[in-house]
LUMTI-263206 format. One record per residue: residue number from 1; x, z, y of N, C-alpha, C, O in turn. Coordinates in Angstrom, 1 decimal. Each point is the difference from the previous one (the first is absolute). Layout:
BEGIN
seq | n.u | n.w | n.v | ca.u | ca.w | ca.v | c.u | c.w | c.v | o.u | o.w | o.v
NUM | X | Z | Y | X | Z | Y | X | Z | Y | X | Z | Y
...
This chain:
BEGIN
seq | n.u | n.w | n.v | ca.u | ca.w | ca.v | c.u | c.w | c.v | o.u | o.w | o.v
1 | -99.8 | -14.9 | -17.7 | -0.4 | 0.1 | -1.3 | 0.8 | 1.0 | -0.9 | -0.6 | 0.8 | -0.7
2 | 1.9 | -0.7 | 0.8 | 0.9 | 1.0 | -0.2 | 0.1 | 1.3 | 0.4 | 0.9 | 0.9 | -0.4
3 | -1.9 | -0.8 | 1.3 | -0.1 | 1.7 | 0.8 | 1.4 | -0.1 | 0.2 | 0.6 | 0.6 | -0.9
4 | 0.4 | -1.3 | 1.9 | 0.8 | 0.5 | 0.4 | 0.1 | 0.0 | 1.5 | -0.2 | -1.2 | 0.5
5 | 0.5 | 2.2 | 0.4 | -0.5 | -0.2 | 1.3 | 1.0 | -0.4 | 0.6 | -0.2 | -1.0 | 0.8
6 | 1.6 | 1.6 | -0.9 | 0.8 | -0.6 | 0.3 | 1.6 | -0.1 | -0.1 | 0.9 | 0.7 | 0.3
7 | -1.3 | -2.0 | -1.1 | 1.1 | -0.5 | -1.0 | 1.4 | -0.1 | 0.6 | 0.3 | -0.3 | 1.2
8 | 0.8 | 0.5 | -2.5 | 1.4 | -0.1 | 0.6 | 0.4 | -0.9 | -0.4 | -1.0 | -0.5 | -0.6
9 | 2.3 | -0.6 | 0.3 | 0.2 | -0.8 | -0.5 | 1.9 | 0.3 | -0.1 | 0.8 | 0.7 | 0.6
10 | -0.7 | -2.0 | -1.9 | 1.3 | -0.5 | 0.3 | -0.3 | -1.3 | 0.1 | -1.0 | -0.6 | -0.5
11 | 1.8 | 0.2 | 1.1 | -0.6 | -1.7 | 0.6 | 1.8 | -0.8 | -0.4 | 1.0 | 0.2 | 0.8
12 | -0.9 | -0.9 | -2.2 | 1.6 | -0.2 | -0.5 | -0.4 | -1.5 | 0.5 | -0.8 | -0.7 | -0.6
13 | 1.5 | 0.4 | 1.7 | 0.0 | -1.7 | 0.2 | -0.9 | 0.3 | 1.6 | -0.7 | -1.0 | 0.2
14 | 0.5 | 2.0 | 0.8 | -1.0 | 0.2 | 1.2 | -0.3 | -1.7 | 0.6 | -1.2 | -0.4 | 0.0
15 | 2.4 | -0.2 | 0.5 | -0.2 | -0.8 | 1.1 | -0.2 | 0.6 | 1.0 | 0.4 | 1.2 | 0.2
16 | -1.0 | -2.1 | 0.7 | -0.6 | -0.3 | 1.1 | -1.0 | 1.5 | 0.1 | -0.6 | 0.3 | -1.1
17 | 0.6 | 0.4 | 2.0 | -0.3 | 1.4 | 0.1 | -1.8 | -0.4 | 0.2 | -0.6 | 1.0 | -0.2
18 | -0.2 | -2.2 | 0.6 | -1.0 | -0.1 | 0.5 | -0.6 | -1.5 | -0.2 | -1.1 | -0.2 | 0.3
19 | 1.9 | -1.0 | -0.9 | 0.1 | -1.4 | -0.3 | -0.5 | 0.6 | -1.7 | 0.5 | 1.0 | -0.4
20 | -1.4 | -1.6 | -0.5 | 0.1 | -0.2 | -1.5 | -0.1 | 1.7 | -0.4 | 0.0 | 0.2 | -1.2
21 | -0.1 | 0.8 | 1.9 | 0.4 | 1.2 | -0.4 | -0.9 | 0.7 | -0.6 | -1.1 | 0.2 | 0.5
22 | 1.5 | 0.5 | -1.9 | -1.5 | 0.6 | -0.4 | 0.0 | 1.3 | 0.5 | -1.0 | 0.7 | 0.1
23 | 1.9 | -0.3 | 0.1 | -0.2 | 1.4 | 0.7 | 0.3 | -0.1 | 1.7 | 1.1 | 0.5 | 0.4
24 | -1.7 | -0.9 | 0.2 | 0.2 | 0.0 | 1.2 | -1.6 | 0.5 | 0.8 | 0.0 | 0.5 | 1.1
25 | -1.2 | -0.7 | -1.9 | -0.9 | 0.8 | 0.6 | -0.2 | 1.1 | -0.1 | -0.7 | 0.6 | 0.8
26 | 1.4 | 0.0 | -2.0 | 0.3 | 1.6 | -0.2 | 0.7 | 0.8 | 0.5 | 0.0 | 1.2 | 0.0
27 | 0.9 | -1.9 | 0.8 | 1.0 | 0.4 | 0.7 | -0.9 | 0.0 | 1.2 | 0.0 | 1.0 | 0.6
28 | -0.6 | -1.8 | -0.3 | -0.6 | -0.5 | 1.5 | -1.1 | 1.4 | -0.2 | 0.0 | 0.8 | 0.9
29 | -0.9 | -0.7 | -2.0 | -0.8 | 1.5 | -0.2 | 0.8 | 1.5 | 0.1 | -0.6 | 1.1 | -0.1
30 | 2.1 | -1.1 | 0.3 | 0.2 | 1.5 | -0.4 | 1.1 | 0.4 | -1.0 | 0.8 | 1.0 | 0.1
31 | -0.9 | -2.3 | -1.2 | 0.6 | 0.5 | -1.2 | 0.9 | -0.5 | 0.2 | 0.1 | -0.9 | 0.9
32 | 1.2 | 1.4 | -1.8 | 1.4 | -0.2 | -0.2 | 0.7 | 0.1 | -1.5 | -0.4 | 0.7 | -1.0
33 | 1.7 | -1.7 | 1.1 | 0.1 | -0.1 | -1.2 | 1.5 | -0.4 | -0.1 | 0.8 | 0.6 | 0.8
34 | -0.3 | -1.5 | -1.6 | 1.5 | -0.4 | -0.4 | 0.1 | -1.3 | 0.3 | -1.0 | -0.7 | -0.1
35 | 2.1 | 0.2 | 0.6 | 0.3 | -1.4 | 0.2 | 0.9 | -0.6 | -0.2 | 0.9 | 0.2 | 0.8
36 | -0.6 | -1.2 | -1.7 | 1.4 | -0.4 | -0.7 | -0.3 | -1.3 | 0.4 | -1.0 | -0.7 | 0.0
37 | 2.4 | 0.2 | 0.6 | 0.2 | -1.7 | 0.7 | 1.2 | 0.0 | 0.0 | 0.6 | 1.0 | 0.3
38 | -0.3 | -1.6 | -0.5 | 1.6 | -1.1 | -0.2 | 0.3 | -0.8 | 0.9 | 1.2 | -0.3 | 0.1
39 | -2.1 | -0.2 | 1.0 | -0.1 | -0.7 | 0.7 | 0.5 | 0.3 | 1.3 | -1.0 | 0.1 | 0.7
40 | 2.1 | 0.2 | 0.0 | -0.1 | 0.7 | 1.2 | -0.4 | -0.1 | 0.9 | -0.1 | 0.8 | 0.9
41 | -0.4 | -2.2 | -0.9 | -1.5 | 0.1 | 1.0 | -0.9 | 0.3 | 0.1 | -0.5 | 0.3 | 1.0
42 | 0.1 | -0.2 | -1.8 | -1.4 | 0.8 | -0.2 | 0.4 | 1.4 | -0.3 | -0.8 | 0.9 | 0.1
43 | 1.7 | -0.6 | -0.4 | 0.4 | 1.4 | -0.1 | 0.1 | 0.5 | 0.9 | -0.1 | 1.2 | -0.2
44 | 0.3 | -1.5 | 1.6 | 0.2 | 0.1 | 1.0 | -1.4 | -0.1 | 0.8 | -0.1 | 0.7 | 1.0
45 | -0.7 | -1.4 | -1.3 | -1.3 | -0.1 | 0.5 | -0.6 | 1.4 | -0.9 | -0.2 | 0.9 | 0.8
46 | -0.1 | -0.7 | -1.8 | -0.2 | 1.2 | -0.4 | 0.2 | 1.3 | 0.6 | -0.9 | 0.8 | 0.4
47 | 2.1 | -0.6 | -0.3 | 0.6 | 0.9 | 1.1 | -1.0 | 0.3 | 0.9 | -0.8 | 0.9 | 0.1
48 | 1.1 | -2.0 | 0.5 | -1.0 | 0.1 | 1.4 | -1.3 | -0.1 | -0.2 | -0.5 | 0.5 | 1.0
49 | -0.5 | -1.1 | -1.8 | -1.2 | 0.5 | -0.1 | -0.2 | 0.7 | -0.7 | -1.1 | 0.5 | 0.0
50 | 1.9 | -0.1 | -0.8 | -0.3 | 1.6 | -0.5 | 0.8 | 1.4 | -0.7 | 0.3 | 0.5 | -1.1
51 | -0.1 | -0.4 | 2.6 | 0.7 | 1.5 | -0.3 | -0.4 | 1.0 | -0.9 | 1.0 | 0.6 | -0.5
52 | -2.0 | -0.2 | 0.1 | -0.2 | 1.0 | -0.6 | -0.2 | -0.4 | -1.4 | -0.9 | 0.5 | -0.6
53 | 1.7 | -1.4 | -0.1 | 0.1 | -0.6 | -0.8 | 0.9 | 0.4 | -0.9 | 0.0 | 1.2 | 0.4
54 | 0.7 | -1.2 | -1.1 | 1.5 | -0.1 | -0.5 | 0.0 | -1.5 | -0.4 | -1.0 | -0.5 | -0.4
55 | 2.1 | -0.2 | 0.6 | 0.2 | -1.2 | 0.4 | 1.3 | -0.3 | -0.4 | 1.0 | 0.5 | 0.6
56 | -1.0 | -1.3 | -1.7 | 2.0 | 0.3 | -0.2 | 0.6 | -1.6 | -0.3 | -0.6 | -0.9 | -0.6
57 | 1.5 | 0.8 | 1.1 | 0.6 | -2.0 | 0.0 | 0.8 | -0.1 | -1.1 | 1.2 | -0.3 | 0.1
58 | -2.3 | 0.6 | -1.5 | 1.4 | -0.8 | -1.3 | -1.0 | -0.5 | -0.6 | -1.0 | -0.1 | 0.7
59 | 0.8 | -0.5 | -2.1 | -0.7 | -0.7 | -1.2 | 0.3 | 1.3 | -1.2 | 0.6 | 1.1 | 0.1
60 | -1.2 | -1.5 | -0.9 | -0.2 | 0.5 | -1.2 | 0.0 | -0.6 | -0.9 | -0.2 | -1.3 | -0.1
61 | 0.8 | 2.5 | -1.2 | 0.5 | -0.8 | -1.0 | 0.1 | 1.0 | -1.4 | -0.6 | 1.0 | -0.3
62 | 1.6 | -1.8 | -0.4 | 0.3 | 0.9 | -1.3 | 0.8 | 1.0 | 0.5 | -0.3 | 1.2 | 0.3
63 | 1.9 | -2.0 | 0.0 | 1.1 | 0.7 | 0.5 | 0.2 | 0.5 | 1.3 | -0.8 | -0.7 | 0.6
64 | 1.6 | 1.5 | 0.4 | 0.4 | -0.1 | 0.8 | 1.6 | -0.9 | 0.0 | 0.9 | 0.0 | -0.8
65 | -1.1 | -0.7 | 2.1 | 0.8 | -0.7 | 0.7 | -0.3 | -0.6 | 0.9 | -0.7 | 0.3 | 1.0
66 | 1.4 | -1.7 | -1.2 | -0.7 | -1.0 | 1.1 | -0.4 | -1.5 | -0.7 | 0.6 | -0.3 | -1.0
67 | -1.3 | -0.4 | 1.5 | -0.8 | -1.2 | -0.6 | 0.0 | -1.0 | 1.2 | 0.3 | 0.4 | 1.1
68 | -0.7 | -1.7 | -1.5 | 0.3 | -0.9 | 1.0 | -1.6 | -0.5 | 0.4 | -0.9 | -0.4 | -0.8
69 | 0.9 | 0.7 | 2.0 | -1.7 | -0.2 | 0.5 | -0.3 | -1.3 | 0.8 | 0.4 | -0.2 | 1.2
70 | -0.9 | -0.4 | -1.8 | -0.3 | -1.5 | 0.3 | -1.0 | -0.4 | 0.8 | -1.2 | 0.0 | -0.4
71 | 1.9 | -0.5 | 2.1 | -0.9 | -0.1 | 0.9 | -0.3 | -1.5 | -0.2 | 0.8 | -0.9 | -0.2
72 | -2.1 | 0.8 | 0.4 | -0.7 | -1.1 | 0.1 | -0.1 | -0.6 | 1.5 | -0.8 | 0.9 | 0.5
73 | 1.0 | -1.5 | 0.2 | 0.1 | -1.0 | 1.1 | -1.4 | -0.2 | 0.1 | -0.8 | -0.6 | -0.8
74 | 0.3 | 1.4 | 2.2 | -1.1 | -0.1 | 0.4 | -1.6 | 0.3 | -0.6 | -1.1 | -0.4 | 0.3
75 | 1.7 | 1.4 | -1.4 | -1.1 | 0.5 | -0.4 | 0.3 | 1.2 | -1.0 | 0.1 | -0.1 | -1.2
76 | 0.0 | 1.2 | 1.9 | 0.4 | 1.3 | -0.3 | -0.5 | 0.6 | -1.1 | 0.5 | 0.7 | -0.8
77 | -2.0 | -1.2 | 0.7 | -0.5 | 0.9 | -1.1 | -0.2 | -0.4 | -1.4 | -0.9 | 0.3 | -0.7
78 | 2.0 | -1.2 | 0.4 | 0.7 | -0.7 | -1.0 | 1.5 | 0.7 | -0.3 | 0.6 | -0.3 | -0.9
79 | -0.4 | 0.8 | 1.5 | 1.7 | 0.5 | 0.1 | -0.4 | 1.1 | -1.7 | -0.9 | 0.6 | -0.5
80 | 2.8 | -0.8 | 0.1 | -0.7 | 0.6 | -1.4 | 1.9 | 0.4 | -0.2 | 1.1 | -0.2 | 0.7
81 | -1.6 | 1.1 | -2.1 | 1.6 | 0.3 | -0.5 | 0.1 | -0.9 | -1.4 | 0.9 | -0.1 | -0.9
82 | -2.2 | -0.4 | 1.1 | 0.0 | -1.1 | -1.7 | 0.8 | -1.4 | 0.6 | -0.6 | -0.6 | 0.9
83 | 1.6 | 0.0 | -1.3 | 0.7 | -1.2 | 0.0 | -1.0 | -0.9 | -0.4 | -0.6 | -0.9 | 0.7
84 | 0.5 | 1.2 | -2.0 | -1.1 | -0.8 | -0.5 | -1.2 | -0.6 | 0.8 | -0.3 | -1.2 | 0.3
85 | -0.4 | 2.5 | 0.0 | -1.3 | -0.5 | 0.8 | 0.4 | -0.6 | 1.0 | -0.7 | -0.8 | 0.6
86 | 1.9 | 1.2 | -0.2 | 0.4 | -0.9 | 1.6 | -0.1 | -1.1 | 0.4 | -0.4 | -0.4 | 1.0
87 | 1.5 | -0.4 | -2.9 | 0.1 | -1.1 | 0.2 | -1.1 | -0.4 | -0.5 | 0.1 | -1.3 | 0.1
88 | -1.6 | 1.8 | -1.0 | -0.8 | -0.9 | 0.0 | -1.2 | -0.2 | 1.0 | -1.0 | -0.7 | 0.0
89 | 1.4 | 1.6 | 1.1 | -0.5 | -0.2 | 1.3 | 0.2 | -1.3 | 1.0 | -0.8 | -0.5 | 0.8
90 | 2.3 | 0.2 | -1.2 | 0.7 | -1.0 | 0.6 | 0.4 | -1.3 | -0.7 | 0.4 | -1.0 | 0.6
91 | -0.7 | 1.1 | -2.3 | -0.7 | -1.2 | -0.5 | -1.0 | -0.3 | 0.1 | -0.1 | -1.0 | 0.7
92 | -1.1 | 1.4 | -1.2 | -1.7 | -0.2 | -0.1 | -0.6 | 0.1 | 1.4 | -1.1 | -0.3 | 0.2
93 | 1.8 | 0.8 | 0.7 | -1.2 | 0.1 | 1.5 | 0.8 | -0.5 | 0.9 | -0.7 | -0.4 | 0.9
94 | 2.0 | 0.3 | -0.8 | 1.0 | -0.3 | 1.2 | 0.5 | 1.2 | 0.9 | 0.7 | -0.3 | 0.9
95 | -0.9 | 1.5 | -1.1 | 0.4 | 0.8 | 1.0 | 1.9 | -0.1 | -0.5 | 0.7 | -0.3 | -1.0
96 | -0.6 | 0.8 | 2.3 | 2.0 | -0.1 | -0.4 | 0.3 | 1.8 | 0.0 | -0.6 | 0.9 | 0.5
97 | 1.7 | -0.9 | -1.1 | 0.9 | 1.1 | 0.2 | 0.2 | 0.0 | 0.7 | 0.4 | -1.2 | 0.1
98 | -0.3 | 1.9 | 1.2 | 1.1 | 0.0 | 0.9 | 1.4 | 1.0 | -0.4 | 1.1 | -0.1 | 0.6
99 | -1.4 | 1.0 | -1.4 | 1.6 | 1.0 | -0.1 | -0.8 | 0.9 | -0.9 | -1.1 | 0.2 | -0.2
100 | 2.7 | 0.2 | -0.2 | -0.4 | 1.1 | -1.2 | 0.7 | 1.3 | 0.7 | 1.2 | -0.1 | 0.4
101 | -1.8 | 1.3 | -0.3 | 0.8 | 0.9 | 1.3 | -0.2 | 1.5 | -1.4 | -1.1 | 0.4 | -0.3
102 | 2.4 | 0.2 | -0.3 | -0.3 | 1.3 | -0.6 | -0.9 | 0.9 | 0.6 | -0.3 | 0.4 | 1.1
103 | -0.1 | -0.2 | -2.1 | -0.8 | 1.8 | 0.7 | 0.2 | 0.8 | -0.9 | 0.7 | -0.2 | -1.0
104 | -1.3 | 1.6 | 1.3 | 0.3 | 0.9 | -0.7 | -1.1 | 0.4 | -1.1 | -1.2 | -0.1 | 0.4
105 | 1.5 | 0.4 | -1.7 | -1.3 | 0.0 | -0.4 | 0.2 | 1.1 | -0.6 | 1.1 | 0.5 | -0.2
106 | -2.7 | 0.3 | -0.1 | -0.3 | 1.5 | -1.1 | -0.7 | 0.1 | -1.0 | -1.1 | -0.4 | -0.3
107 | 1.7 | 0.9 | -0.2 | -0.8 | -0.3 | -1.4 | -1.2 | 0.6 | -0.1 | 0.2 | 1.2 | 0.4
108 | -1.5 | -1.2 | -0.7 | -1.4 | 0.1 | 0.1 | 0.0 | 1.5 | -0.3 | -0.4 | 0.8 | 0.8
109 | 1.2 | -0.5 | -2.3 | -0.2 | 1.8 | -0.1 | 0.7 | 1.1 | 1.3 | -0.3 | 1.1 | 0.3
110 | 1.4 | -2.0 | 0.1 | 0.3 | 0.7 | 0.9 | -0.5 | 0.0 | 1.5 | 0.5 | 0.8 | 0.8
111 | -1.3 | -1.7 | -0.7 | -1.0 | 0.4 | 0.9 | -1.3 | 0.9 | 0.1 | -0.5 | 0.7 | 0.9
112 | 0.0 | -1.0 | -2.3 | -0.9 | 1.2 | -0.1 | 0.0 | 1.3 | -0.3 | -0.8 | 0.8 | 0.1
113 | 2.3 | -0.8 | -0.8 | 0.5 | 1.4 | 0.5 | 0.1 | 0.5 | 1.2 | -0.6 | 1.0 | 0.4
114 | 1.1 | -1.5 | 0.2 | 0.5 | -0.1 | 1.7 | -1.4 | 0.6 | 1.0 | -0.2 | 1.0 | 0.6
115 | -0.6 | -2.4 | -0.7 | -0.9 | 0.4 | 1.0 | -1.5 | 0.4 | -0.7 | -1.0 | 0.5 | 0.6
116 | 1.2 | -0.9 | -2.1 | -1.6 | 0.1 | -0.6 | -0.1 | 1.3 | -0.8 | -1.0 | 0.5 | -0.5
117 | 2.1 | -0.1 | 0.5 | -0.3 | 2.0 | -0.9 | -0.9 | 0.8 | 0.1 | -0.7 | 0.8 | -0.7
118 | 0.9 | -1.1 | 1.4 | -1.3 | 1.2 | 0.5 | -1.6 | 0.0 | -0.1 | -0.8 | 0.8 | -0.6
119 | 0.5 | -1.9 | 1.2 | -1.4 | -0.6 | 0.1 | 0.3 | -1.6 | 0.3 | 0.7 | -0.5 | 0.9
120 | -1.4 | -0.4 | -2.3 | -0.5 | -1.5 | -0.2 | -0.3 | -0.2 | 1.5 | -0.8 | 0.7 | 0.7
121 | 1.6 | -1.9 | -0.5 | -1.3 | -0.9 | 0.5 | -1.1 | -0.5 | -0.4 | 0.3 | -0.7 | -1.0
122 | -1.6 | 0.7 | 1.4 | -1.1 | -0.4 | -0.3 | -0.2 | -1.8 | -0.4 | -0.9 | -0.5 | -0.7
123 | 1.7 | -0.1 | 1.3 | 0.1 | -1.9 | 0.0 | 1.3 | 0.0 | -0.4 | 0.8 | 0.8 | 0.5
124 | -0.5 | -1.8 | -1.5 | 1.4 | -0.6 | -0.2 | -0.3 | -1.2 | 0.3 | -1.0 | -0.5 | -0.5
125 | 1.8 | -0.1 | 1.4 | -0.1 | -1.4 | 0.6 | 1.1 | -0.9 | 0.2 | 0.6 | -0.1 | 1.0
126 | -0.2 | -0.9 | -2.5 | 0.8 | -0.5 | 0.3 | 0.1 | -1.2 | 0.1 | -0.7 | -0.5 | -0.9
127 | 1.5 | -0.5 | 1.7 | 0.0 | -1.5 | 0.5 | 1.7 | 0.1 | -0.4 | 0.9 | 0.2 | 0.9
128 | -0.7 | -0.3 | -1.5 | 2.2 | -0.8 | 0.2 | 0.2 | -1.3 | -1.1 | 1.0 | -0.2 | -0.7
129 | -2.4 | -0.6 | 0.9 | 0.4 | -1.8 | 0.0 | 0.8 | -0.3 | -1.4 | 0.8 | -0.9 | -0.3
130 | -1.2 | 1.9 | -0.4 | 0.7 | -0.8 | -1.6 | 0.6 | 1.4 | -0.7 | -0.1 | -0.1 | -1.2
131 | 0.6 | 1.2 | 1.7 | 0.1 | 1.2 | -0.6 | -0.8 | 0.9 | -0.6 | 0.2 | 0.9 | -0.8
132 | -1.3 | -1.3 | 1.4 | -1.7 | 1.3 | -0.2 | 0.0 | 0.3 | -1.2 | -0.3 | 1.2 | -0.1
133 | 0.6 | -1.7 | -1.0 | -0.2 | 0.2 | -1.3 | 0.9 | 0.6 | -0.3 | -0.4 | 1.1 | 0.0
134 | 1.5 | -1.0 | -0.4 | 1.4 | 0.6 | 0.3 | 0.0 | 1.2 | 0.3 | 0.3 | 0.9 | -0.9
135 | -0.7 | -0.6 | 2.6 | -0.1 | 1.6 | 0.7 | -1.4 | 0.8 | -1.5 | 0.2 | 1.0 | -0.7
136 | -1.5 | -1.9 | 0.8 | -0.7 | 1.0 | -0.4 | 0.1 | 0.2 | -1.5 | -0.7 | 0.8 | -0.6
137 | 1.5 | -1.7 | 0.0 | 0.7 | 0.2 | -1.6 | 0.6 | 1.4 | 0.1 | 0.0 | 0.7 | -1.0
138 | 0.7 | 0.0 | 2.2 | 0.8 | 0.8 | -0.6 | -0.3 | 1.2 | 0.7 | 0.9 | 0.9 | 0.1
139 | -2.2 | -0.7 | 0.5 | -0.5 | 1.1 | 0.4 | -0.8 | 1.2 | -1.0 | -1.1 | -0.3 | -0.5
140 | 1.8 | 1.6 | 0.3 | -0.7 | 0.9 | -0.5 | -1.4 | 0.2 | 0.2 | -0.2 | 0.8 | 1.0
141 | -0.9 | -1.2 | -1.6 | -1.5 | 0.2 | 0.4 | -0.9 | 1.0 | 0.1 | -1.0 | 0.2 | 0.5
142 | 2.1 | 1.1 | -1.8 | -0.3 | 0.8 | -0.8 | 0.3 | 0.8 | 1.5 | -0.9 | 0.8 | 0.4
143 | 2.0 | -0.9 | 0.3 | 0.7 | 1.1 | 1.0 | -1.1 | -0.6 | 1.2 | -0.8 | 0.8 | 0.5
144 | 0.8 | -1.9 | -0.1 | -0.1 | -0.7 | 1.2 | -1.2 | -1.2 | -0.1 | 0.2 | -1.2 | -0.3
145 | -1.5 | 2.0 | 0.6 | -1.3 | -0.3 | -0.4 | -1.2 | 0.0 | 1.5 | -1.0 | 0.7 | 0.2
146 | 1.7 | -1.9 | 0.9 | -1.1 | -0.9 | 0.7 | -1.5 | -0.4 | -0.4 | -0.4 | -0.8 | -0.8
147 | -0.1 | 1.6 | 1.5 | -1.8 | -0.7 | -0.5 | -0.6 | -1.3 | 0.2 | -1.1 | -0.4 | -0.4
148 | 2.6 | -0.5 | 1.5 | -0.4 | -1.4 | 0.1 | 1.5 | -1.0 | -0.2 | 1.0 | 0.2 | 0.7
149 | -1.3 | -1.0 | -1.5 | 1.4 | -0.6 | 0.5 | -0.4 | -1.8 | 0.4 | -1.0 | -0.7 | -0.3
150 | 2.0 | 0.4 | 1.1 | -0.6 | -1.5 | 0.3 | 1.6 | -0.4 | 0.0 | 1.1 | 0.6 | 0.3
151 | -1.6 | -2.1 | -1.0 | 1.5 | -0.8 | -0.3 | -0.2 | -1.4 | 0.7 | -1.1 | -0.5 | 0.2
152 | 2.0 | 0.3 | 0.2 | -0.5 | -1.9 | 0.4 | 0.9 | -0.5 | -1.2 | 1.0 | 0.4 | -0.5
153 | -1.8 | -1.5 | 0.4 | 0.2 | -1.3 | -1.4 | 0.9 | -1.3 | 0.7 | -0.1 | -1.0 | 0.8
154 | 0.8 | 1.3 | -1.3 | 1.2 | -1.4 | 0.5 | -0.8 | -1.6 | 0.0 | -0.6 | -0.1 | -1.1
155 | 0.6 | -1.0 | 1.7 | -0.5 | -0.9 | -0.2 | 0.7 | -0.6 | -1.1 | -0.4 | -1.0 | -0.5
């Protein structure tokens, strides 16, 4: 519907390279794009299903440093850098923490300086479980202008 034949992405929160993934049939057609995970497993699964990717293992943020990324016990695609959402994961539904493990994080402008200067990605796609609003509060829209963006909604 967008006349776009073949779209690029930043994918802030990837996952699972082919589980839940919105860009994994574009990838599976041809296209390529950005992939941001925190998760080093799935960071790692990325890797390996897709090389021609850029694919990088930190989170995103205001600042650069490091943040405490909160693994969920048995169900990965809850893992978050929000405490908050963590623990109302592990009050209201039962999932547990299992550990809080640092990562490294970048700050949103300095990623799109980095890898988006040149030419937008066509999809912004982001999933990171309680931050979404946060990352796209402090993106330049005027500079850095996606013809699609997709957010997931925290329960």
């Amino acid at each position: 519907m967008l006349s776009i034949d073949n779209p690029s992405w930043l994918d802030i929160g990837a996952g699972d390279p082919i589980i839940l993934s919105n860009t994994a049939l574009f990838y599976e057609k041809g296209c390529h794009g950005i992939n941001i995970e925190p998760n080093p497993n799935f960071y790692a699964k990325l890797c390996e299903a897709r090389p021609e990717d850029i694919n990088l293992n930190c989170g995103i943020g205001v600042e650069a440093g490091t943040k405490n990324y909160y693994v969920i016990d048995n169900y990965p695609f809850l893992n978050s850098f929000s405490e908050e959402n963590s623990e109302k994961m592990e009050k209201e539904f039962g999932y547990k923490i299992k550990e809080a493990i640092p990562i490294r994080i970048m700050p949103i402008d300095e990623l799109i300086n980095k890898y988006c200067s040149l030419e937008y990605p066509d999809i912004l796609d982001i999933d990171t479980e309680g931050m979404d609003l946060d990352i796209l509060s402090r993106i330049d829209y005027e500079r850095f202008s996606p013809k699609v963006i997709i957010v997931e909604t925290v329960i």
